[in-house]
TORDRENMAR-738913 format. One record per residue (C-alpha): residue in three letters; x, y, z. Coordinates in nm, 2 decimals. Each point is the difference from the previous one (the first is absolute). Example, Ala and Ser with C-alpha at 12.3 -4.5 7.8 and 13.67 -1.06 7.14 Angstrom:
! TORDRENMAR-738913
<pt "ALA",<1.23,-0.45,0.78>>
<pt "SER",<0.14,0.34,-0.07>>
END
This chain:
! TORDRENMAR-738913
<pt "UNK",<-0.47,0.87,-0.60>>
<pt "UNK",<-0.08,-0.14,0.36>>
<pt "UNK",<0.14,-0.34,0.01>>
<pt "UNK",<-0.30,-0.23,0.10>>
<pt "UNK",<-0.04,-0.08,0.36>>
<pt "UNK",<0.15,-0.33,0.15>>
<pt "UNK",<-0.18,-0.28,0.15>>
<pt "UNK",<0.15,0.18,0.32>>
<pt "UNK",<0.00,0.34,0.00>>
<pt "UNK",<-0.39,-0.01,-0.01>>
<pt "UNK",<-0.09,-0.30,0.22>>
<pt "UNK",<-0.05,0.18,0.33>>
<pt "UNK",<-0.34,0.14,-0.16>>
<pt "UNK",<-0.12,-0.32,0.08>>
<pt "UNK",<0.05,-0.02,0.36>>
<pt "UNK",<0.13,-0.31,0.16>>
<pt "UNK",<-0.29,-0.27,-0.07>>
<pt "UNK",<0.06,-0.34,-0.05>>
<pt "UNK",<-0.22,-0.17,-0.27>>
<pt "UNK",<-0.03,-0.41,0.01>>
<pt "UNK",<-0.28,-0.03,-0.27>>
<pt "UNK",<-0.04,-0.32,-0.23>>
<pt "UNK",<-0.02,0.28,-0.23>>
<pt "UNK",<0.31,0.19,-0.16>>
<pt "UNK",<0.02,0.37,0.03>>
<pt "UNK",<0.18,0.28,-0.16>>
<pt "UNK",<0.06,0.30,0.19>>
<pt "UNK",<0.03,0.31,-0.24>>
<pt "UNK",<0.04,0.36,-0.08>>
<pt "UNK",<-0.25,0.15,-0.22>>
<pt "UNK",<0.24,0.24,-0.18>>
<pt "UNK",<-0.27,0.24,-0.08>>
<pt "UNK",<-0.13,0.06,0.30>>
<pt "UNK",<0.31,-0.07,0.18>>
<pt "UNK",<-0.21,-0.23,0.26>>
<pt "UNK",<-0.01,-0.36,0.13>>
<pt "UNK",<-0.18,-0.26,-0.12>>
<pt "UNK",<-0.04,-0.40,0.00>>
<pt "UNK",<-0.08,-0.26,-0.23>>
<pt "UNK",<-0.12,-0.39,0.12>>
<pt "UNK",<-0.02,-0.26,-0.24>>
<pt "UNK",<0.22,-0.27,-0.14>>
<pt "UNK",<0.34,0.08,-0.12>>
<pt "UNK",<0.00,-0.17,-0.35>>
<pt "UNK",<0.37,0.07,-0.08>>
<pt "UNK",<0.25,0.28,-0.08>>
<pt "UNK",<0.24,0.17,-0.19>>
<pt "UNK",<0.24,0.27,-0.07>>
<pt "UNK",<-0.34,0.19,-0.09>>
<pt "UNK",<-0.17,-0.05,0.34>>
<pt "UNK",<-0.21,-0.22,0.20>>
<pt "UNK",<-0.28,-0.16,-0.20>>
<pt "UNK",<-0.28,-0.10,0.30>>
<pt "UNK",<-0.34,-0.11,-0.03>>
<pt "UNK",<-0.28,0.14,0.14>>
<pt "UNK",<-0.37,-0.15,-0.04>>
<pt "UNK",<0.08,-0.12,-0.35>>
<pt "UNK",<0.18,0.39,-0.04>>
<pt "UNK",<0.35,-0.05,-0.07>>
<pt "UNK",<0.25,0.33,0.05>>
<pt "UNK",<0.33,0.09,-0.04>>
<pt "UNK",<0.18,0.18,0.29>>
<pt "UNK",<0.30,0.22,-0.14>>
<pt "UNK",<0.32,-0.10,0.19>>
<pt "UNK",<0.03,0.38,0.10>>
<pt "UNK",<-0.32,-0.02,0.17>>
<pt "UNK",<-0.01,-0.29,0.22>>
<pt "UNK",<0.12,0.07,0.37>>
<pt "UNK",<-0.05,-0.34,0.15>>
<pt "UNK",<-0.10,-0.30,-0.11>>
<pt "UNK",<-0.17,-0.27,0.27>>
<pt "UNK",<0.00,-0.36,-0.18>>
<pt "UNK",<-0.26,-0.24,0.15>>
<pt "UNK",<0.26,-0.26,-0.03>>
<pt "UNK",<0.25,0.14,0.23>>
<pt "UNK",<-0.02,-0.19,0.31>>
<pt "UNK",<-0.23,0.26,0.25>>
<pt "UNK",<0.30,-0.05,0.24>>
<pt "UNK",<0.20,0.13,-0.22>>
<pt "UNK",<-0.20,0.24,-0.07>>
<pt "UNK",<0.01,0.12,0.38>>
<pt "UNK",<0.42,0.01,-0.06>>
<pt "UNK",<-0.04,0.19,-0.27>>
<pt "UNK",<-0.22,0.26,0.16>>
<pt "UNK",<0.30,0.12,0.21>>
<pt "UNK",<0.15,0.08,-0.30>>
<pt "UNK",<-0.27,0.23,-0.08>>
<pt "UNK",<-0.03,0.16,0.34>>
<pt "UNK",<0.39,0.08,0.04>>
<pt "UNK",<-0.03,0.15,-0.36>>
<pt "UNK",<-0.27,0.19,0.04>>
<pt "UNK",<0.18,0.13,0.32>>
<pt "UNK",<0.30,0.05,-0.19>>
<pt "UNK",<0.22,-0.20,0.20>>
<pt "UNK",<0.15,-0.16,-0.31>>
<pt "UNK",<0.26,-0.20,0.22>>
<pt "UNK",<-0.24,-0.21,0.23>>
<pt "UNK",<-0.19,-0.03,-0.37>>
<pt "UNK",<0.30,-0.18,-0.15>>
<pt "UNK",<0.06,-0.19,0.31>>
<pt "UNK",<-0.37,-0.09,-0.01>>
<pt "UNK",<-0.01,-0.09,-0.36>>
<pt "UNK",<0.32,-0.24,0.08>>
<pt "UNK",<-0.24,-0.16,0.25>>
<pt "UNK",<-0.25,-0.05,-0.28>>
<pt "UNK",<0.21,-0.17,-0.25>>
<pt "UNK",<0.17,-0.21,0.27>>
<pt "UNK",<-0.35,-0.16,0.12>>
<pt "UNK",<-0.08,-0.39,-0.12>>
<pt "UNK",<-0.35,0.16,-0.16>>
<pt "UNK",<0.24,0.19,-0.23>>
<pt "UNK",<0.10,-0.33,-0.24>>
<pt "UNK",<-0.37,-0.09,0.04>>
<pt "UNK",<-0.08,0.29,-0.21>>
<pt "UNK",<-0.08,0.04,-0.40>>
<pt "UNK",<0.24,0.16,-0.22>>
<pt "UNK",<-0.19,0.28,-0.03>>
<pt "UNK",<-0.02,0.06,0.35>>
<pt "UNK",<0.39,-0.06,0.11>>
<pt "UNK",<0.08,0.27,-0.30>>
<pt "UNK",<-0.20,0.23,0.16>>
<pt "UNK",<0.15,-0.03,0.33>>
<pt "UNK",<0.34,-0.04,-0.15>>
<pt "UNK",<-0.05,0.38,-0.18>>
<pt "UNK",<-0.10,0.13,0.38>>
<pt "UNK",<0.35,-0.16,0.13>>
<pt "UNK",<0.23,0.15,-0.32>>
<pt "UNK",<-0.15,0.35,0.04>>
<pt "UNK",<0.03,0.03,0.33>>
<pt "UNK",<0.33,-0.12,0.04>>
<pt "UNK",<0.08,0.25,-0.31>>
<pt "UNK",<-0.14,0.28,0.22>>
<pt "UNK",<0.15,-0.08,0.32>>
<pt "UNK",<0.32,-0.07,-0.13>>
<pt "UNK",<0.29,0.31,0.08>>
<pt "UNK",<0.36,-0.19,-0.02>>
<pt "UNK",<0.15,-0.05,-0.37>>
<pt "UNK",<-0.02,-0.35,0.07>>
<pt "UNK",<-0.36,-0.01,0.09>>
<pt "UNK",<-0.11,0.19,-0.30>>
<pt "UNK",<0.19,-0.20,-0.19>>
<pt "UNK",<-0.12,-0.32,0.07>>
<pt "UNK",<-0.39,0.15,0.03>>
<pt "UNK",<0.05,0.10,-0.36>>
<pt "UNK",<0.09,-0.36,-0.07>>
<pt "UNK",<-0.29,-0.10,0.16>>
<pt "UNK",<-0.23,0.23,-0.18>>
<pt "UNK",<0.19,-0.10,-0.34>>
<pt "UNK",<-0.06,-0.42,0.03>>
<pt "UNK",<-0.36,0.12,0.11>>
<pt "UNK",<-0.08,0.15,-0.28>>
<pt "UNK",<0.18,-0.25,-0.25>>
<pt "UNK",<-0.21,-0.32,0.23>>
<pt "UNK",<-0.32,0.20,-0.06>>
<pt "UNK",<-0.01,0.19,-0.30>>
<pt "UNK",<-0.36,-0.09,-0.10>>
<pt "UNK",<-0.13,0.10,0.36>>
<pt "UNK",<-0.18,0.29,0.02>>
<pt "UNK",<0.28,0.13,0.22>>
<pt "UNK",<0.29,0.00,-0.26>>
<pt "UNK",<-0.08,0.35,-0.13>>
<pt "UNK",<0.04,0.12,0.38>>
<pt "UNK",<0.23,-0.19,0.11>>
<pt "UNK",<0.28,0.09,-0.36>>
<pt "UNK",<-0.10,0.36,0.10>>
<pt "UNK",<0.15,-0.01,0.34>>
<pt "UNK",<0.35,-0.20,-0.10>>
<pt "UNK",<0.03,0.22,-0.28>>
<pt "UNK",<0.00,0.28,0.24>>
<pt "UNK",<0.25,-0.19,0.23>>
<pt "UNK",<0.21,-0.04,-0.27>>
<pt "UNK",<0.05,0.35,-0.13>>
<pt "UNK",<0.06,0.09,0.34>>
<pt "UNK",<0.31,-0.23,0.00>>
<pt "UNK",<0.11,0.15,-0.32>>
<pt "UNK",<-0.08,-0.31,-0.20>>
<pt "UNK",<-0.25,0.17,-0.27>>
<pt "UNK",<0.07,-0.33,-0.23>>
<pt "UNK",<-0.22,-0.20,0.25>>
<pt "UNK",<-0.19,0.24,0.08>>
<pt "UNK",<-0.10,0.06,-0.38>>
<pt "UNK",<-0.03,-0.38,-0.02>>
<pt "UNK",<-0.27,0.00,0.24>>
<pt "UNK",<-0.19,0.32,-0.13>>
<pt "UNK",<0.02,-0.13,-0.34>>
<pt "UNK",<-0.15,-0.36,0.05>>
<pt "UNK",<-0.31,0.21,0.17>>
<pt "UNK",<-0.03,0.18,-0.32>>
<pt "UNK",<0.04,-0.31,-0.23>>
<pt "UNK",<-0.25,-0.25,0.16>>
<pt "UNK",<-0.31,-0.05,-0.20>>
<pt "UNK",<-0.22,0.02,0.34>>
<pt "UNK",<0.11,0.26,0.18>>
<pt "UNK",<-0.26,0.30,0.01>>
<pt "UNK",<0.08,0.28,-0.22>>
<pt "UNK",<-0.01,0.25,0.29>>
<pt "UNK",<0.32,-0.19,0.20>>
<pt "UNK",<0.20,-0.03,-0.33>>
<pt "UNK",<-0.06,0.36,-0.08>>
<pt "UNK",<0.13,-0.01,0.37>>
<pt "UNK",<0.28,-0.19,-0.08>>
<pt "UNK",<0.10,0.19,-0.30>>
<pt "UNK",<0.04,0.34,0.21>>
<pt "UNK",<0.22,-0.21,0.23>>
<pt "UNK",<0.21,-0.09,-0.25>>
<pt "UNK",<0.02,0.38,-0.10>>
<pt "UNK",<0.10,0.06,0.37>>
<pt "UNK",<0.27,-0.23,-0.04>>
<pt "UNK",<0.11,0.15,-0.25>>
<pt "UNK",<0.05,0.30,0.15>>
<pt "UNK",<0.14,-0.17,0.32>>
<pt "UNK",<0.32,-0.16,-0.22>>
<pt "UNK",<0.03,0.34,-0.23>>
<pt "UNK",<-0.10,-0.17,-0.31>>
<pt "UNK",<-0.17,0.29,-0.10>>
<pt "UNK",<-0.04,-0.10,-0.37>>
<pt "UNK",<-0.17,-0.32,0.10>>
<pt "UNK",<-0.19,0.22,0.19>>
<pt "UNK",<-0.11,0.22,-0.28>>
<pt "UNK",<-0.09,-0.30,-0.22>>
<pt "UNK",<-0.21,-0.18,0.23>>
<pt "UNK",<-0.20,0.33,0.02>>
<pt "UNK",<-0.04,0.09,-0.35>>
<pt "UNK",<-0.15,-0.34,-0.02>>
<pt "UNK",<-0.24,0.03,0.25>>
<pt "UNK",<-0.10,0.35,-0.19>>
<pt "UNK",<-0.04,-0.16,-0.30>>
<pt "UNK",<-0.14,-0.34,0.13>>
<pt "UNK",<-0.44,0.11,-0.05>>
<pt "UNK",<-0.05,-0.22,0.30>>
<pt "UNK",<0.17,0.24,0.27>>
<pt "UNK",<-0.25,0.15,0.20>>
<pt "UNK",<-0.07,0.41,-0.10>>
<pt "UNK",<0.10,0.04,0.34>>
<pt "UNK",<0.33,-0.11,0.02>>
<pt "UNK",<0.13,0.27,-0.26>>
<pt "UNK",<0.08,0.26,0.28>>
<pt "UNK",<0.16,-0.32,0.21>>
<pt "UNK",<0.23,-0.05,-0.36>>
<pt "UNK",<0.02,0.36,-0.11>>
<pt "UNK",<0.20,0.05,0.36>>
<pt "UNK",<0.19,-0.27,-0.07>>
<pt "UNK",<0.11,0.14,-0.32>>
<pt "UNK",<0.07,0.35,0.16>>
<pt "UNK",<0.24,-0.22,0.27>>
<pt "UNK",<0.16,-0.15,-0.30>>
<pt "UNK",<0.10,0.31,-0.12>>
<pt "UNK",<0.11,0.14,0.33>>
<pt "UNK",<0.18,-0.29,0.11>>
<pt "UNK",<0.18,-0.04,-0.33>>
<pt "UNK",<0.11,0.37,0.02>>
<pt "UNK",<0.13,-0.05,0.31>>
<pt "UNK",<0.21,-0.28,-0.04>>
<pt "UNK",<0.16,0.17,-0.32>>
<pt "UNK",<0.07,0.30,0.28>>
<pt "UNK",<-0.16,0.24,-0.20>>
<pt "UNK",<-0.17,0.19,0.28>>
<pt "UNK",<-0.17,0.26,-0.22>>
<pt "UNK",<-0.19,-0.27,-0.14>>
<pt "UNK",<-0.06,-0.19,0.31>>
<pt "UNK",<-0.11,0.32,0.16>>
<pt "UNK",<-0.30,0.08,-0.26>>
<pt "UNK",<-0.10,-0.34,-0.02>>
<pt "UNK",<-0.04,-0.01,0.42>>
<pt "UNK",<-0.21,0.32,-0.09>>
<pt "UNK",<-0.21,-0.18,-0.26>>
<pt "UNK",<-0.07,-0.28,0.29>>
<pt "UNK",<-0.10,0.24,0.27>>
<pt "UNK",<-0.23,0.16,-0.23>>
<pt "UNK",<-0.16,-0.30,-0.06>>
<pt "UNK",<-0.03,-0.10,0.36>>
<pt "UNK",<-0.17,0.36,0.10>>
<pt "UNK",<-0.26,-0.08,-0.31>>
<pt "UNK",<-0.10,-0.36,0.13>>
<pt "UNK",<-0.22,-0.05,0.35>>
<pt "UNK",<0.06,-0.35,-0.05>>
<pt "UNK",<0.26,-0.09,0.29>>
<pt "UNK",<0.13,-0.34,-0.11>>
<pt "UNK",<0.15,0.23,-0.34>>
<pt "UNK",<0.12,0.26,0.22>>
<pt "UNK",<0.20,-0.28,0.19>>
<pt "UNK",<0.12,-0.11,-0.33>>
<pt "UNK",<0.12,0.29,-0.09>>
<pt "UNK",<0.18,0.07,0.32>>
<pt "UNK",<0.17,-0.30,-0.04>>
<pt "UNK",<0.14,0.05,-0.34>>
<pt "UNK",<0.09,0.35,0.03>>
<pt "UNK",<0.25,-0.19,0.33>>
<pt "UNK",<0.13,-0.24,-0.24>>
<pt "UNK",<0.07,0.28,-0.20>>
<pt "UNK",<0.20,0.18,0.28>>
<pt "UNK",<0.13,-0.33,0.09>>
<pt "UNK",<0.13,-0.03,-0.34>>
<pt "UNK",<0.17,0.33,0.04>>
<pt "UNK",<0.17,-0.12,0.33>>
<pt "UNK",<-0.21,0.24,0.19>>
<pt "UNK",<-0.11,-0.24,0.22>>
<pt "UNK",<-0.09,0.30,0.31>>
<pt "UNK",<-0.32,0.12,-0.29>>
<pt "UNK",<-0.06,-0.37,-0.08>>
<pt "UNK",<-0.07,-0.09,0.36>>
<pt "UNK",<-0.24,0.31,0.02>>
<pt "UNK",<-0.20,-0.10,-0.31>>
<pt "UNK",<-0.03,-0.38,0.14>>
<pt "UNK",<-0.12,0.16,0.30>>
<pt "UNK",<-0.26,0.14,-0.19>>
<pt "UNK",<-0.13,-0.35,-0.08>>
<pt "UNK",<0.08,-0.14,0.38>>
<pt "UNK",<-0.17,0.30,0.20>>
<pt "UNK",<-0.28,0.13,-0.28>>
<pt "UNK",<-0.07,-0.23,-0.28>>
<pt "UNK",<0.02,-0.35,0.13>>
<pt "UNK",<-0.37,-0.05,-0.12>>
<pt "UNK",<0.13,-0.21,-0.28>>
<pt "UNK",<0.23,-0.30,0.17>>
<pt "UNK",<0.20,-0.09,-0.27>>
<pt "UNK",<0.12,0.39,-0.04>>
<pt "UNK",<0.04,0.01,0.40>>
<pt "UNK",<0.22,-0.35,-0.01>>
<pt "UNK",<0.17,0.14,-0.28>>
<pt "UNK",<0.10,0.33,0.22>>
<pt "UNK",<0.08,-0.21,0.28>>
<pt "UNK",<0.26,-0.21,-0.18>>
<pt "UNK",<0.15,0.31,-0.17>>
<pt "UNK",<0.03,0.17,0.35>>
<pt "UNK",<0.18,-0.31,0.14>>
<pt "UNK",<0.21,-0.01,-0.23>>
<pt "UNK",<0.11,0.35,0.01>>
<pt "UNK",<0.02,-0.02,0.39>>
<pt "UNK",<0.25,-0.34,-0.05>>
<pt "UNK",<0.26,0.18,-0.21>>
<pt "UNK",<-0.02,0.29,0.25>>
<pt "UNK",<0.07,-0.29,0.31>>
<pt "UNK",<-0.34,0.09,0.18>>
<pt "UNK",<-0.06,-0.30,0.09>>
<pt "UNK",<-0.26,0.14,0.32>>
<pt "UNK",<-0.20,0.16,-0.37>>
<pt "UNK",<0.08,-0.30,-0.19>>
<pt "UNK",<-0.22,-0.24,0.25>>
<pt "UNK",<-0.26,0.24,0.09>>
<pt "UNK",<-0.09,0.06,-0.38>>
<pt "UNK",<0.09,-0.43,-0.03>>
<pt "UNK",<-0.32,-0.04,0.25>>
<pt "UNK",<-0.18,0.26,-0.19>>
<pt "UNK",<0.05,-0.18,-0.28>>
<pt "UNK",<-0.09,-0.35,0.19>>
<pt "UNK",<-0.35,0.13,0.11>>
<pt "UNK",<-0.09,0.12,-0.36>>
<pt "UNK",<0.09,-0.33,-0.15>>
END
């Protein structure tokens, strides 16, 4: 399943154009059509579930994977002009002057004259940049920290969903799964969060799983999303590959290579049937953990690479291949691999 897009992955499809309206505007991705769109009104409120704004008497709910920017008419215009720098390094994806730019915004006197609402929003810009142009342990570290008391100040924003996906990430890529459950699981829990971003959550959780080898923790959160009537018909395949990596990584780690062998065999068969790339990254990615499993980490690499050079279509898969990679490429002392596939790893954050 292709994680949904990010306030900034998408925002250079709408150019670099300042907007100082006494309205508020929404700046959004139709997700069926894949295009650009914006809505003016008056922002009533939001929430976990989205943005609730009102337009001629109309009110709608924007989903939290949908919006791409936000422009609040009370954010001083100057402000406003900061901010745009922010955009235009981004959408040139010079992420370093954008975090040096974004420091600029949050250190201006108009800053503390903003609403709540607004400083939140420009507060999630800061934390995810800093989380994507971090590269030292130290820096990751504290961006995750960042990203974590963001998430706990403003868990009834509509960014909370977004923002617990991306320190959950940043956790399992330390090798702490407990947070990074923690995170995943509070997504899943909240009354307001749209079903769509917990089933999101829930497969992240899976992919945890996997990540720390608790493969039977693995196999019960699947079988409940099978049996739970409200997962979508067309995640079966999505859990039906999980189940075949369950088998295969399991066999491995018992060393029973027969086993192993004709459950990998099970999984290619089932990536030549699909045409539906983000599954074929999948199951490239557990057949590797399954060969990683093994400690044959030379046929892991080649099945993450897979994912890195072919199926990166689905981002979570592609970050998922990326972190597998670097790690493979740390206990081999690569370090030249083990940054080039770190800033492959930044960019796709």
């Amino acid at each position: 399943m292709h994680m949904y897009k990010s306030l900034f992955t998408t925002l250079a499809l709408f150019g670099s154009v300042v907007f100082c309206d006494a309205q508020d505007s929404v700046f959004r991705i139709d997700r069926k059509t894949d295009k650009n769109s914006s809505i003016s009104g008056k922002i009533e409120g939001a929430s976990p579930a989205g943005i609730k704004i009102s337009v001629a008497g109309k009110v709608e709910v924007v989903h939290p994977s949908d919006i791409v920017r936000v422009n609040y008419s009370t954010m001083p215009s100057a402000l406003q002009f900061k901010l745009q720098k922010v955009y235009d390094a981004y959408n040139d994806r010079d992420l370093e002057t954008a975090n040096t730019e974004m420091a600029e915004v949050l250190k201006s006197p108009d800053y503390a004259k903003c609403p709540p609402d607004v400083k939140a929003y420009l507060q999630y810009w800061d934390v995810t940049l800093k989380a994507q142009v971090a590269e030292s342990e130290n820096e990751i570290q504290e961006a995750t920290r960042n990203l974590a008391d963001f998430v706990t100040s403003n868990d009834q924003s509509w960014m909370f969903a977004l923002a617990s996906e991306k320190v959950a990430l940043l956790y399992a890529d330390q090798s702490r799964y407990v947070d990074a459950k923690k995170y995943l699981e509070q997504v899943v829990k909240s009354p307001d969060v749209p079903a769509d971003l917990k089933l999101t959550a829930k497969v992240g959780l899976i992919n945890v799983n996997f990540q720390e080898g608790e493969l039977d923790e693995a196999d019960t959160r699947v079988k409940e999303m099978i049996a739970d009537r409200t997962t979508p018909a067309s995640m079966k395949d999505r859990l039906d590959m999980y189940q075949l990596g369950i088998v295969a990584t399991k066999a491995a780690k018992n060393k029973d290579e027969k086993a192993t062998t004709a459950a990998i065999a099970r999984i290619n068969a089932a990536i030549a049937k699909t045409q539906d790339k983000g599954l074929r990254g999948l199951g490239y990615n557990v057949i590797g953990d399954s060969y990683k499993a093994m400690g044959r980490n030379r046929d892991a690499m080649w099945s993450y690479l897979w994912v890195d050079v072919v199926y990166n279509q689905d981002s979570s898969e592609h970050s998922k291949a990326l972190s597998r990679l670097i790690s493979i490429f740390e206990q081999d002392n690569d370090t030249a691999k083990v940054q080039l596939f770190r800033e492959k790893l930044q960019r796709v954050r």
